[in-house]
N, C-alpha and C positions, 0 to 999 in steps of 0.2 A: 223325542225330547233331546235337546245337544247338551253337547257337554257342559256350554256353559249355565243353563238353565238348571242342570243337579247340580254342580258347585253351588251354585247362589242359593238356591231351597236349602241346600244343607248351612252354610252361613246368615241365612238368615233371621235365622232363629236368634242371633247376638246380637242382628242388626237391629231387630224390632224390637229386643229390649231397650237398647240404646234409644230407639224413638219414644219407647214409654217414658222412659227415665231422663234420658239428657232434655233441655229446651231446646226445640226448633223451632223453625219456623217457615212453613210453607207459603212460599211466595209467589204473587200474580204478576205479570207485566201485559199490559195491551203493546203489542208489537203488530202495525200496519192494522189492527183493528181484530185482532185475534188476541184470546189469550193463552200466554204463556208461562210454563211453572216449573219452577224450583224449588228444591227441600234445601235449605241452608241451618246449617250445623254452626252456630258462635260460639267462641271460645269467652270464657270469663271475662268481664272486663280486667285491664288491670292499666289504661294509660298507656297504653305501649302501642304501637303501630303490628298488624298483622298482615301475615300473609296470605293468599286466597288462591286455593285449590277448584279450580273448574271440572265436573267431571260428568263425561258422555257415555249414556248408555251404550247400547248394541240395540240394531234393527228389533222390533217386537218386542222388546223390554220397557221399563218405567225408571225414571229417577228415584221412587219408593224401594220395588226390589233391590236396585243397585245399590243402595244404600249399601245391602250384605257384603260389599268387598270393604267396609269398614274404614275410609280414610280418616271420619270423626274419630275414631278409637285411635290411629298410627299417626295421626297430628293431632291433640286435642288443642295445641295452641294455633292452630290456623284454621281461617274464616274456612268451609267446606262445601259447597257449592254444585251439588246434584241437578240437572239440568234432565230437563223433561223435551223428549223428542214429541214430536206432532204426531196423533193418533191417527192411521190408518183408516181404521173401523171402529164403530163408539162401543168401548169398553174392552178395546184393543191394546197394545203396546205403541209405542213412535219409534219415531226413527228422524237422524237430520241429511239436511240437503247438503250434499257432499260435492258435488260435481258442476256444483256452479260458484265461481268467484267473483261472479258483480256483487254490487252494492244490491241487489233485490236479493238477493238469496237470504232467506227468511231467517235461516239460524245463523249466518252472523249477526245479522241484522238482532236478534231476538238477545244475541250475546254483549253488544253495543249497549243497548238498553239497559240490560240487566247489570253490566257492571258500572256503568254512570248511577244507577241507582243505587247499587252496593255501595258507591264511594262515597254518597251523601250519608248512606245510613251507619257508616263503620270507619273506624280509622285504620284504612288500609296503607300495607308498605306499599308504595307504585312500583318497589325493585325487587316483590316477591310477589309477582302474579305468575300462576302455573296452569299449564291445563293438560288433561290427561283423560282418555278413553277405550274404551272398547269394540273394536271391529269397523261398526258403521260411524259409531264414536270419533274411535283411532282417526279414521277418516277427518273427519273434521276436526279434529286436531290437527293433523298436516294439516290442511286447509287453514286452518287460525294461522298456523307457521307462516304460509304463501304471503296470507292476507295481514294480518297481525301483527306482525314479528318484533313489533316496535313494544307492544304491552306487553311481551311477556320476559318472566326471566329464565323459563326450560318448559321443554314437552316432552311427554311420554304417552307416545301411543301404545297400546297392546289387541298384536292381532288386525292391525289393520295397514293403509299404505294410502299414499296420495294419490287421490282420483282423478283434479281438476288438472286440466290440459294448461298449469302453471308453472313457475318455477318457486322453488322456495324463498322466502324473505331474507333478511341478513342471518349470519350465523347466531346460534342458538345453542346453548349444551341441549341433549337431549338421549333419552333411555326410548330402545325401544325393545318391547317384548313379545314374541313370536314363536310358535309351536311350526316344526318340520315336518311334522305330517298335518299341519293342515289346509284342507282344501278347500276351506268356506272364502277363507280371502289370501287365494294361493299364496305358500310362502315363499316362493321365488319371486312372485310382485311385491310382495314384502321388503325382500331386501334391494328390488329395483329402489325402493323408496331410501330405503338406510343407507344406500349410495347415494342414491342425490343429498342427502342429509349428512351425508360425510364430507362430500365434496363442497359443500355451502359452507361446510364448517373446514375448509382445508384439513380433514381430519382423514386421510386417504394415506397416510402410514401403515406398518403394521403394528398389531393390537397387542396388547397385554392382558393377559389373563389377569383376573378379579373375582376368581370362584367357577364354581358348578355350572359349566352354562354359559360364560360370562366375559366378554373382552370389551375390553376399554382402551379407545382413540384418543391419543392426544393431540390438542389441536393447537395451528400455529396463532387462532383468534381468538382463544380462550373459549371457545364452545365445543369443550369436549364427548367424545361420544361412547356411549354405554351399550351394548347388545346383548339380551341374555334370550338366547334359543335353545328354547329346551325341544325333547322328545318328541312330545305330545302333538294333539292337534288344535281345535278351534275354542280354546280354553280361558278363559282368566286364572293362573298359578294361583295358588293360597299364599305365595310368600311375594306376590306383586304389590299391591297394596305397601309393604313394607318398604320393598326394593325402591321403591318410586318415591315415599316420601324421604328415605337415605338421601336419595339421588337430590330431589329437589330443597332439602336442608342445604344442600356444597353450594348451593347459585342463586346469590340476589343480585 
C-alpha cells in the first residue's frame, strides 16, 4: 500500500461525510463514445460568478476516494470538479493519458467537454479556472499547461512532471509540490519540470522563502512561482490541499 493510498483511507472518513451531507453531483459525459465521470461539488447559489477547481487523481485511484484531500471543504465557494481517470480493469482505479498532446488524446479531449458543459450549467468566472493533481494527475496538469494555457488562471501539480515531449504554453503562476525522497515520479524529473515552468514564467531569479518548505519566484510576467518540497516521498502533504487553494485565491 503507498503512502499515498494511507493518507487518503485516513482522510476519507471527512470526505465521505462531506458526500453524505453536502449536495453533489456525479456527472457523465460521452467523450468519443465513452463514458466519462466526475464528482462535482457546487457552491450555493448566490448570483455571483465562480471559480472552478479541476482535479486529477494518481494512477489506480478514483475521483470518489480523491475527494479525501477535501478541496469542497478549503473552497466551499468554488465550483470543485473531481475528474475520473479511465479504468484499467472493471472495478479497478484510472489513470490519464499524459504523454500524448494531440487533439486524440482522450483526457483532454474528455476535459474540452466537460468544461463546455460546466459552462452551460453554472455561472463560471472564465479568469478563475484552475487545475491541480496528483502524480499521474500532476502529469496532466503540465500537459493542460503545454495544451491549455489559455483557460487557465494557475496550476498546481503535486508529485508529478511533464511528460509530453512539449514545451509549456504561455506563462502561468503555478505551485508545485514535491517530496525529495521520492522515487515513484523521481524528484529530480520533478524539478526538470519546475525549471521549464520557471523559465516560461521568466521566473529564473533567486527565490524567497515563504515558510517550511517553501520558496517563491518572482516573475517579470506576472506568473509567479511557488515550490514547496518537503522531506518526504510519494505523498499528497495534509496541508496541500490548503497551500493550493491559498495559492490559487492570489490569481484570476
Amino acid at each position: 500500500m503507498t503512502a499515498m493510498r494511507i493518507l487518503l483511507i485516513a482522510t476519507l472518513v471527512a470526505g465521505s461525510a462531506s458526500l453524505a451531507s453536502a449536495e453533489t453531483s456525479r456527472m457523465t459525459w460521452k467523450v468519443d463514445g465513452v463514458e466519462r465521470r466526475a464528482i462535482v461539488f457546487a457552491p450555493v447559489a448566490t448570483g455571483a460568478r465562480i471559480p472552478v477547481v479541476f482535479v486529477f487523481h494518481g494512477a489506480g485511484d478514483t475521483a470518489e476516494n480523491f475527494t479525501g484531500v477535501g478541496f469542497h471543504d478549503a473552497w466551499p465557494e468554488a465550483l470543485i470538479v473531481y475528474m475520473d481517470g479511465l479504468g484499467r480493469f472493471p472495478g479497478g482505479g484510472g489513470a490519464f493519458q499524459t504523454t500524448d498532446s494531440s487533439a486524440a488524446n482522450r483526457d483532454l479531449r474528455f476535459f474540452d467537454v466537460a468544461l463546455a458543459d460546466l459552462r452551460q450549467r453554472y455561472p463560471l468566472d472564465q479568469r478563475r479556472i484552475y487545475a491541480t493533481g496528483f502524480s499521474n494527475g500532476a502529469k496532466l496538469v503540465y500537459l493542460l499547461w503545454a495544451t491549455r494555457a489559455s483557460t487557465f488562471a494557475a496550476f498546481a501539480p503535486v508529485a508529478g512532471m511533464l511528460t509530453a515531449k512539449v514545451p509549456l504554453g504561455e506563462p502561468k503562476p503555478f505551485i508545485h509540490i514535491g517530496g525529495r525522497q521520492d522515487h515513484q515520479n523521481e524528484f529530480t524529473e520533478q524539478l526538470q519540470s519546475v525549471e521549464l515552468g520557471r523559465t516560461a514564467n521568466a521566473a529564473t531569479g533567486a527565490g524567497t522563502s515563504c515558510g517550511t518548505n517553501c520558496t517563491r519566484y518572482s516573475s517579470d510576467k506576472e506568473a509567479p512561482v511557488m515550490t514547496v518540497l518537503h522531506p518526504d516521498g510519494h505523498i499528497w502533504p495534509r496541508d496541500a490541499s490548503t497551500l493550493i487553494v491559498k495559492f490559487f485565491r492570489t490569481y484570476p
